[in-house]
N, C-alpha and C positions, 0 to 999 in steps of 0.2 A: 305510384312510381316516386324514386327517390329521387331526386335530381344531383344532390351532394350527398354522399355519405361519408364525415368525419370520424377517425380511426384516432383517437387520444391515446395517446402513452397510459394515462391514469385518468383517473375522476374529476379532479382538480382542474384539469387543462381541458378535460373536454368541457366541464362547465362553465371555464370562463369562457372559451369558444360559443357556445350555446347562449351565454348569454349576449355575447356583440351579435348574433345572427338575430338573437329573438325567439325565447319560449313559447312553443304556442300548446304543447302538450309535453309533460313528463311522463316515461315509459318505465317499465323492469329492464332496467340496464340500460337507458338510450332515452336521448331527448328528442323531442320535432321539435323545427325551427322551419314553419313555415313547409317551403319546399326539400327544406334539406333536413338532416337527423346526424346527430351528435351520438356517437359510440366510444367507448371507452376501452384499454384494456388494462390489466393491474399489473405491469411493469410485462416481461417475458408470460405471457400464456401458453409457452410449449418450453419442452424442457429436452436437454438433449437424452440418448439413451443411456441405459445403464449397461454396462458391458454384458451380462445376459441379458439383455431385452434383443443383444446381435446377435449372441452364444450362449447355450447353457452350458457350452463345457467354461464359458470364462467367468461361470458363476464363483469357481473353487481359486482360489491362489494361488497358485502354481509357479514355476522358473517355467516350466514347459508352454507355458500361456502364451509366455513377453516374446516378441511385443505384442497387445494387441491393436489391429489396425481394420477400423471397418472397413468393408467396401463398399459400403453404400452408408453416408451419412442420415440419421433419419430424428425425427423430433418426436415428441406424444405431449397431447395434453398434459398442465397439472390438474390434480384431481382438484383441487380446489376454486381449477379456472373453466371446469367443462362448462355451467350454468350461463357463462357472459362468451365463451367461444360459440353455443346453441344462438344466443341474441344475436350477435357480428356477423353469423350464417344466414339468418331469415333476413338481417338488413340488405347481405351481400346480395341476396337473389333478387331486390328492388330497385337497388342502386344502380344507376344510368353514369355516376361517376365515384369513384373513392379518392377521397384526401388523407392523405399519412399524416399525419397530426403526431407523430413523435417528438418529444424532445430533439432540440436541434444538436445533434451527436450522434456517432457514427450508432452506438445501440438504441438510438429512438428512429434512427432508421430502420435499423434491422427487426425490430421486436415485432412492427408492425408489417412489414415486408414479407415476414415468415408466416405471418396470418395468414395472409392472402396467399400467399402458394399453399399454406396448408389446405383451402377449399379452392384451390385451382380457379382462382379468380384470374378474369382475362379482359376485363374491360378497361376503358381509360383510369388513370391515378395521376392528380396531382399532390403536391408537395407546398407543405407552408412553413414557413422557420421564420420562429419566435426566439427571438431574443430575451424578449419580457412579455408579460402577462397585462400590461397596464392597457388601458381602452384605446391610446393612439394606437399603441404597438400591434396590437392585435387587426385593429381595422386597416394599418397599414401593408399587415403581409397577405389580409385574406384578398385586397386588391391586386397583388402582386402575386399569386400563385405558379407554382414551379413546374416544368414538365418533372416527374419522379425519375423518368431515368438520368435524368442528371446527377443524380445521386446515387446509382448502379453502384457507383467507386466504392462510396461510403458502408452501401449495405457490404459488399463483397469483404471490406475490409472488417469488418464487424465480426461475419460469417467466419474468416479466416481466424480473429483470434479465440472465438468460440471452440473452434475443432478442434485448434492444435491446444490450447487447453485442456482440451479433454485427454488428446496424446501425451501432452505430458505429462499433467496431472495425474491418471489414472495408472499410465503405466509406472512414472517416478516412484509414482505413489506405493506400487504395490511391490516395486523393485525394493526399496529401500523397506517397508514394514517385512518383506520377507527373509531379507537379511539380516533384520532387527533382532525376527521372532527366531532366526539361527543362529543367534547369538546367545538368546537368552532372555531378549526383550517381550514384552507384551504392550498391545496397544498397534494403533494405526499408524503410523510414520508420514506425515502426508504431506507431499511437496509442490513446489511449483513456481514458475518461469519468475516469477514477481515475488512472491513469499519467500523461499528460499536466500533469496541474494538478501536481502531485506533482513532477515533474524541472522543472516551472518555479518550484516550492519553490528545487531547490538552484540551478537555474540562476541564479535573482533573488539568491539569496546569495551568491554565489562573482562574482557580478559586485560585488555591494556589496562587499565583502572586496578585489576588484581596483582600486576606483577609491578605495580607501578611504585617505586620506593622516593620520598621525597629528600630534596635536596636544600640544604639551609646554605644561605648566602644572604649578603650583608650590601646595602644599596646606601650609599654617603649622601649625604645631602647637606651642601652648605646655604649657608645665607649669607647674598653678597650684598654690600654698600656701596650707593653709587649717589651721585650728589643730587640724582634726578628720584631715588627712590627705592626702596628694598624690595628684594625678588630672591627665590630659591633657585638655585642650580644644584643640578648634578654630575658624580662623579662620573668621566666618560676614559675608563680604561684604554692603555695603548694594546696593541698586538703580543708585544713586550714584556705586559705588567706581569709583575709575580702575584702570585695567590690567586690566578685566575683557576678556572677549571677549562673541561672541552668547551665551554660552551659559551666561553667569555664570561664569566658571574666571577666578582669578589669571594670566594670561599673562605681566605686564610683570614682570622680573626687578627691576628697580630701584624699582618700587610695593612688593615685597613685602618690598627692604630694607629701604625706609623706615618700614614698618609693623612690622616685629619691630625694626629699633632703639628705636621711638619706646614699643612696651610691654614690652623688656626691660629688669627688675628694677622694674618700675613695679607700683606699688599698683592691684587694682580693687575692684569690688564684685559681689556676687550680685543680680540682678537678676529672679531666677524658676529657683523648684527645681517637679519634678514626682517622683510618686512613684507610680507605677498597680502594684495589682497584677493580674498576670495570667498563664492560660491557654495551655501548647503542646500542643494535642490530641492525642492518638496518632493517628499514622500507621495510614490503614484499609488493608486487606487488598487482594493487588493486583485488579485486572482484566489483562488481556491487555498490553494495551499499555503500563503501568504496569510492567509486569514484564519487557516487550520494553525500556524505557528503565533500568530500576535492571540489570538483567543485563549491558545492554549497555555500561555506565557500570564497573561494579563484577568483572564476568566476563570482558568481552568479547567476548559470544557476541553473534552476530551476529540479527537479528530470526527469521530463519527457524529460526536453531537452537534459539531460544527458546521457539518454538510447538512445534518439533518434539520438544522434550526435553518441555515442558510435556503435548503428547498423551501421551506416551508414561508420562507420569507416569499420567494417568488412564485410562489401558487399564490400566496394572499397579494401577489401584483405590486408587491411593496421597492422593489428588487430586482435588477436582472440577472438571466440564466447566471447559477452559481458555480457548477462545474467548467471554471475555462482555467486555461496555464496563462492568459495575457492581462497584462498592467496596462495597456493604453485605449487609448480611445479614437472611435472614427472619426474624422473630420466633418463628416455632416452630422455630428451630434452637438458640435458647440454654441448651435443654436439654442438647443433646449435649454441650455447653462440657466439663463438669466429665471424659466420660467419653473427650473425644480427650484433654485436659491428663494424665491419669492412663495412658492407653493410650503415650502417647509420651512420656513422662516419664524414660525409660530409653536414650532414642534418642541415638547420639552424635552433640553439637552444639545439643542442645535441653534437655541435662539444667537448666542456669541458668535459663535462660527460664522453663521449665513448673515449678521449684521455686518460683519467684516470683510464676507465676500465681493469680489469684483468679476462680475460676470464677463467682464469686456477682455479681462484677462486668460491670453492664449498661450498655455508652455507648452513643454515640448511631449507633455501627454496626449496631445491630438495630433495624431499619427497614420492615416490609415494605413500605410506599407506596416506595419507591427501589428494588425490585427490578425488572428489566425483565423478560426472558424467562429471564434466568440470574444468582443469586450471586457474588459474589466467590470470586474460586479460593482454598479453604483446604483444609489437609488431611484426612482422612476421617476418621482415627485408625488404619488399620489401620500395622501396621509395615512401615518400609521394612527389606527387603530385598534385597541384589544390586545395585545401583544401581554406574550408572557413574559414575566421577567429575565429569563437567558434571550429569548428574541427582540425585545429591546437595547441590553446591553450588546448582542450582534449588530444587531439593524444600527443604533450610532454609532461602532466603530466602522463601520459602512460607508454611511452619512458623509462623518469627519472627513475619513480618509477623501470621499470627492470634493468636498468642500474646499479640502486646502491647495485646489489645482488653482481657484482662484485667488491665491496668497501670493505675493512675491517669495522668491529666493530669500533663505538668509545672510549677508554679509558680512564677512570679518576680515580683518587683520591675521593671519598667522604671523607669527613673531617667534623668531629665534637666536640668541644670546650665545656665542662662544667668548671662554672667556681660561686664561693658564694663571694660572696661581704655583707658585713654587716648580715650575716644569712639569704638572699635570695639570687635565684636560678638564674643563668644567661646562655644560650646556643648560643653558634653560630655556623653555619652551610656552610657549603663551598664547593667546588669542584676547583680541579687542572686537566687540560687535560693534559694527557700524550702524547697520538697519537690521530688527531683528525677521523681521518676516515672517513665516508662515511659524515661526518657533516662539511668535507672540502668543499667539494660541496653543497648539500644541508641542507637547515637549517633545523636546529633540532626543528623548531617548525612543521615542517613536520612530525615528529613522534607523534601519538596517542598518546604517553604515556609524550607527553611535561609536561604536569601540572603537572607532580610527581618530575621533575628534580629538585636537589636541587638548592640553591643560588649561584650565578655565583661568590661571591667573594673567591680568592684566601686564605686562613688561611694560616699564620704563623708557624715558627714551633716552638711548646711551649712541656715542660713537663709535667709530673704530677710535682704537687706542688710548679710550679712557681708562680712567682708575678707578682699581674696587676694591671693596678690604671685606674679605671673609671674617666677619663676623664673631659666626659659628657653625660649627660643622657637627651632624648625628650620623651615626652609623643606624639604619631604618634594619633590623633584624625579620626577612622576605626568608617562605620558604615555597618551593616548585609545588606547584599542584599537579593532579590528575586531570587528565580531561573529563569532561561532567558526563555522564550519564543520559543517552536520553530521552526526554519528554515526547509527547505524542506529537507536539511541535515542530522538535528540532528533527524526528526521524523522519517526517514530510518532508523537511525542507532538506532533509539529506538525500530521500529520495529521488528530489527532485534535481537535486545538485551532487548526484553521487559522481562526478568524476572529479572532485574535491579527494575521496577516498581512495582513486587508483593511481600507481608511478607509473606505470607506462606513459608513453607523450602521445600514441596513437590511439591507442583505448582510451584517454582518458578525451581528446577528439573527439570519438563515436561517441562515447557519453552525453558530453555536453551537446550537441550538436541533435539527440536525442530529446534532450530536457531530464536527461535521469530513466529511470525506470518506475513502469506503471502507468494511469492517468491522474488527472485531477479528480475525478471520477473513480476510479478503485482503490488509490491508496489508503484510504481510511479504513475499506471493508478490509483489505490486506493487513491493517495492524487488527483489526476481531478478532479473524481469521486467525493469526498469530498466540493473540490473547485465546480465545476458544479453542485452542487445540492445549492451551497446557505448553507451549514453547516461548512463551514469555508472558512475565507479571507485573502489573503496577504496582509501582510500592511508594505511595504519596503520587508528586508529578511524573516520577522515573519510569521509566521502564527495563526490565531488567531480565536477561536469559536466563530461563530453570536448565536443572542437571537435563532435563530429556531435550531442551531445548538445543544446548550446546552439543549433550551426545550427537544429535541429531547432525550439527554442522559438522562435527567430526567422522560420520560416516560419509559424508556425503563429497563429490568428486567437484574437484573443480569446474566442470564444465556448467555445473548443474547450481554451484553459488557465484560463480562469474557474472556480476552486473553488464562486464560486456556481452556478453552471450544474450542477457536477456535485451538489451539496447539497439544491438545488431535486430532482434529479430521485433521491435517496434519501430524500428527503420523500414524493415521488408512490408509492415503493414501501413507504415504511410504511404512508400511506394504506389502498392494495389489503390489508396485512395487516391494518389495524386494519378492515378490510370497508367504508372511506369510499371506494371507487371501486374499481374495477373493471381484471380483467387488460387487456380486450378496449380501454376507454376510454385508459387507460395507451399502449397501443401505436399506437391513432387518434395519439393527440397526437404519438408518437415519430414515425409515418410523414411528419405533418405536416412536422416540424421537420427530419428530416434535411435536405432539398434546403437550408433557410437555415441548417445548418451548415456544409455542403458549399461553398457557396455564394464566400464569401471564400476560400477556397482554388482552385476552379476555375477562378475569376473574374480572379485575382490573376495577370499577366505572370510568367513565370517568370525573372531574371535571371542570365544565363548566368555560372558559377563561370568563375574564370581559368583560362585553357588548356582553356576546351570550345570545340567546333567547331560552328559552326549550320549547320540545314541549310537547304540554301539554295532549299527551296519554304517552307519555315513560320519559320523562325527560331529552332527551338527546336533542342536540343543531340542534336549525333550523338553516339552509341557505338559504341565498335570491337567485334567480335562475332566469335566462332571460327568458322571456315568445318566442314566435315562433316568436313575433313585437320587436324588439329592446328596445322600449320601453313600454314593458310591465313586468311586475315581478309577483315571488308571493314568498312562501317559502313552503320549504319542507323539511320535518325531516331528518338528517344526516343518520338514522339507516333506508335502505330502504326498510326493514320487516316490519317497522313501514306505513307505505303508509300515512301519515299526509300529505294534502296540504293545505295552507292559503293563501289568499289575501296578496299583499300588501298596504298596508295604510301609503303613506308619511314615506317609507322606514324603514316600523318595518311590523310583521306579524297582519294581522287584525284578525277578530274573523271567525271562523269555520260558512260556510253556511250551513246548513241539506238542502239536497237532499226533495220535495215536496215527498208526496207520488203518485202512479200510478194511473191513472183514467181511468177506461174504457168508450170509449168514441163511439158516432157512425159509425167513421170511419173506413172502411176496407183494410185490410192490400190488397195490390193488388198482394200479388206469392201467398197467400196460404187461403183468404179470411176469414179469425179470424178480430174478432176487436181489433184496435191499442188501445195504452195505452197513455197517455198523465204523463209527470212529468215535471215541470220547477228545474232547477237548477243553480248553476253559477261556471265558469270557475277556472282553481288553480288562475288567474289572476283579476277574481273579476267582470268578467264579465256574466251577466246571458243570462240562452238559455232555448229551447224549442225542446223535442223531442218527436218525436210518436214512439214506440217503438212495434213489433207486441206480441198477447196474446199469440203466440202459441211458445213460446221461450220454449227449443233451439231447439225443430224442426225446427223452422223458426228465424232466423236468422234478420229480415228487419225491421230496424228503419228509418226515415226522421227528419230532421232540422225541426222543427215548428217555425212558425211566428204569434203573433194576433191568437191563439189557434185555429189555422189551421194549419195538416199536409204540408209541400214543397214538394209534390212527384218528385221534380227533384231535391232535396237534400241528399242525403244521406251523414252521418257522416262514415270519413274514418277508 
């Protein structure tokens, strides 16, 4: 008898588990640990159905299909995981108790959850949620084990974005390739709740970037004198000025000579000094996506390399759990502070940092009301070891980042100079550091909020209504850019922060209020995906939308690239986790809503691409099609309700052959002795035949190949 039977996500986690229990034998697929036994599974071990595995009529593509909607949700093995679901089976039948050992996320709930009802397991289950991998962490939660249904919410919510996935995915999916393929397109068209809104991210940008025409304008810059010391100002335009454009910019070349002759070597006055001191916060610790953007910025590494080096950190216990959206920290963790700075104090690349760090030091990163279901990724303290070179350069920017929780703020001076020379407007703008702080160590273009900093030169110190003498004054020749392109970085942290991209004031609310669209957890597989389909490419750090890419946003209905749509509907699945509604209600509403997704697409004329051929009962686009001979062809209509077949003729569709009519003929059918029928015809390929077909159809069922208007009674057609 089993007394624990441990259920891991993966290999990785069941064997650090196994190892805080204690090996006392290694199995095929499973450890003993004493009384208890360590099982594993390799991420999802069942997979949802494929729409024939519900129907084989929804094997074909159809309009007549949509929507499809099972009635009964059902999983199957993958072929590749029957060998370790056989192991989890002969453990399950020993086990006195099972542990979920999922990753702590609503699908480390669910992966393992679905096991267990796949063999109708019914005995007690608890729950254990790891953080981290490291040896406190683990001996601290297997003390503290969970009842599992406390986590019902979690699975359900899992469950629900599983299904409706599948709904919209599948059916999106085969709306839009069927309209594609009656246009004239070929290929899969494949959408979805999170992908879609996401490639019309890059698509909306790469088109602003094409239409985007640059604007030249001229920025004045004087150098004033003052008795305390020389400083640059700039030209600060009235409402009034000429040579402005819409947009407030100096445009008119000959405005802006007139205005530096008229205040070079001219006397002015100070008209308003300011002098604030203030506050650059340390930069908090990353979350996922935070760390997908500074990587991808500063490494290069691409979003999915980032998660993937980031797991890999926390299997090897280096690290905690990597997939979370939060930057802070619990408040019973700032004890550990003193003993990771000391444990990694030694570490090459952290020895500066951690000499500098101040353990005793508490900001406002220890938080617990800002914790969600998971911490900011910070190191555990155990030592790194062995590390590859991308997981080194991850693992310290890791490190850094926790490390500078124990740095002071940095302080400065802002400083700002107005100042009229000849009746216009002149400002200058400065900062003085007082104490630098955590920007002793690292650079402050490490801070998110670097582009706000003001001008690094130092101001003088001047009164109201002193005097100044302009110098000299340049006209600086500035011209508008584009918005950039982008990076696997920036589209993370767009996705995460997509109500940046909507006008509305109420949608752009749900958004934010959402965190964006997607998780910290799929948005990476969601740019692959993207990349793997052929609907966007890298090109260096960029990323950028192909023609099918863009086609693709172009066919597609607002409902279906709406971030709020998809935002609203990872609101309804927090909900079902926070136990305010339910899996069952959840999926009422999705059954509802499919057909008015669907709908603008089905609905919507397909317009036939250049150089497709329509066919000529429906109008919508033939395609050429290999005959059963490699080289043979014919075409057939995109819409397969339509049943159009054509010859091909020197690779266009030839003309429609009429079937001959039936001829009763002397020949007897030999099962059922009626006379055969005779009709000639020709093949979708253009090739013509000859068949006897019996009178007494469908009682009688028995046709022959004819040759030379004679039956082959040792032909039969298959």
């Amino acid at each position: 008898m089993i007394q624990r039977l441990f259920i891991a996500e993966k290999p990785s986690l069941g064997k650090a588990i196994a190892a805080e229990l204690g090996v006392t034998q290694t199995r095929q697929g499973y450890m003993v640990c004493g009384n208890d036994a360590v099982t594993w599974c390799f991420g999802h071990l069942l997979e949802q159905y494929d729409p024939d595995d519900y129907d084989e009529a929804w094997k074909l593509w159809r309009r007549s299909s949509l929507p499809m909607i099972p009635r009964e949700w059902r999983l199957k093995p993958k072929e590749s995981a029957r060998a370790q679901l056989q192991v989890i089976s002969n453990l399950l039948g020993e086990a006195a108790t099972v542990v979920n050992t999922g990753d702590p996320d609503r699908e480390g709930q669910l992966l393992v959850d679905e096991v267990l009802e796949h063999f109708r397991y019914t005995g007690p289950v608890q729950r254990i949620w790891l953080a981290s991998l490291d040896s406190r962490s683990i001996q601290k939660a297997l003390a503290t084990l969970k009842d599992y249904r406390d986590y019902a919410n979690l699975r359900d919510s899992a469950r629900a974005r599983s299904q409706a996935d599948w709904l919209i995915g599948m059916n999106a999916t085969r709306a839009m390739t069927l309209r594609g393929r009656e246009s004239g397109r070929d290929g899969v068209l494949s959408m979805g709740r999170v992908q879609t809104p996401t490639l019309a991210l890059v698509v909306n940008r790469d088109r602003e970037i094409a239409a985007f025409t640059p604007i030249d304008y001229l920025v004045l810059q004087a150098t004033l004198q003052h008795d305390a010391g020389t400083f640059s100002a700039f030209f600060k335009p009235s409402e009034t000025q000429p040579g402005l454009d819409s947009e407030g910019r100096l445009v008119d070349g000959a405005t802006a000579q007139d205005i530096m002759d008229a205040v070079r070597g001219k006397n002015g006055i100070i008209t308003s000094v300011t002098r604030e001191k203030k506050k650059k916060p340390v930069p908090l610790p990353h979350c996922l996506s935070s760390l997908q953007k500074a990587a991808s910025s500063k490494l290069g590494m691409t979003a999915q390399q980032v998660l993937d080096t980031a797991q890999s950190l926390y299997e090897k216990k280096l690290t905690t759990y990597p997939r979370t959206d939060c930057r802070h920290l619990p408040e019973e963790q700032f004890s550990d502070a003193a003993r990771i700075i000391t444990a990694l104090s030694g570490v090459s690349g952290l020895e500066t940092v951690t000499a500098r760090a101040d353990s005793a030091l508490r900001g406002p990163v220890w938080d617990t009301k800002k914790i969600t279901a998971h911490h900011a990724i910070i190191p555990t303290g155990e030592e790194p070891r062995s590390l590859t070179a991308q997981e080194k350069e991850l693992y310290l920017m890791i490190a850094v980042q926790y490390f500078l929780q124990f740095y002071p703020p940095m302080l400065y001076e802002a400083q700002k100079i107005l100042a009229t020379i000849v009746e216009t407007a002149w400002e200058a703008r400065g900062r003085m550091i007082i104490e630098p702080g955590w920007t002793g160590f690292a650079a402050e273009e490490d801070d998110e909020d670097a582009k706000k900093k003001e001008a690094e030169q130092s101001l003088p110190s001047v009164g109201n209504n002193d005097a100044v003498l302009c110098a000299d004054v340049d006209a600086l020749k500035k011209k508008t850019t584009p918005p950039s392109r982008f990076s696997e970085g920036s589209l993370i942290e767009a996705m995460a922060s997509i109500h940046r991209f909507v006008s509305d004031a109420k949608a752009k609310a749900v958004l934010k209020e959402n965190e964006g669209i997607g998780t910290e957890a799929t948005r990476a597989s969601i740019l692959e995906t993207l990349k793997g389909r052929g609907f966007i490419t890298a090109s260096g750090k960029s990323l950028v939308s192909t023609p099918l890419g863009q086609s693709l946003i172009d066919m597609t209905p607002d409902t279906l690239r709406d971030p709020v749509t998809t935002a609203q509907w990872e609101q309804r699945l927090e909900a079902i986790t926070r136990g305010e509604t339910s899996l069952e209600d959840f999926m009422r509403e999705q059954y509802a809503a499919l057909p008015l997704l669907l709908a603008p697409v089905l609905s919507t004329p397909a317009a036939l691409q250049p150089g497709a051929f329509p066919c000529p009962k429906c109008g919508k686009a033939l395609h050429r099609r290999e005959g059963k001979n490699a080289s043979e062809f014919f075409w057939s209509c995109s819409d397969a309700d339509c049943r159009t077949f054509l010859p091909d003729e020197d690779g266009k569709p030839g003309q429609s052959k009429e079937k001959s009519p039936r001829v009763v003929t002397e020949f007897i059918c030999p099962d059922c002795g009626k006379a055969l029928l005779y009709r000639q015809g020709s093949s979708k390929v253009g090739k013509p035949y000859e068949v006897f077909s019996c009178s007494g159809y469908p009682n009688c069922k028995t046709s022959f190949w004819g040759k030379g208007g004679k039956p082959d009674f040792n032909r039969r057609p298959k």
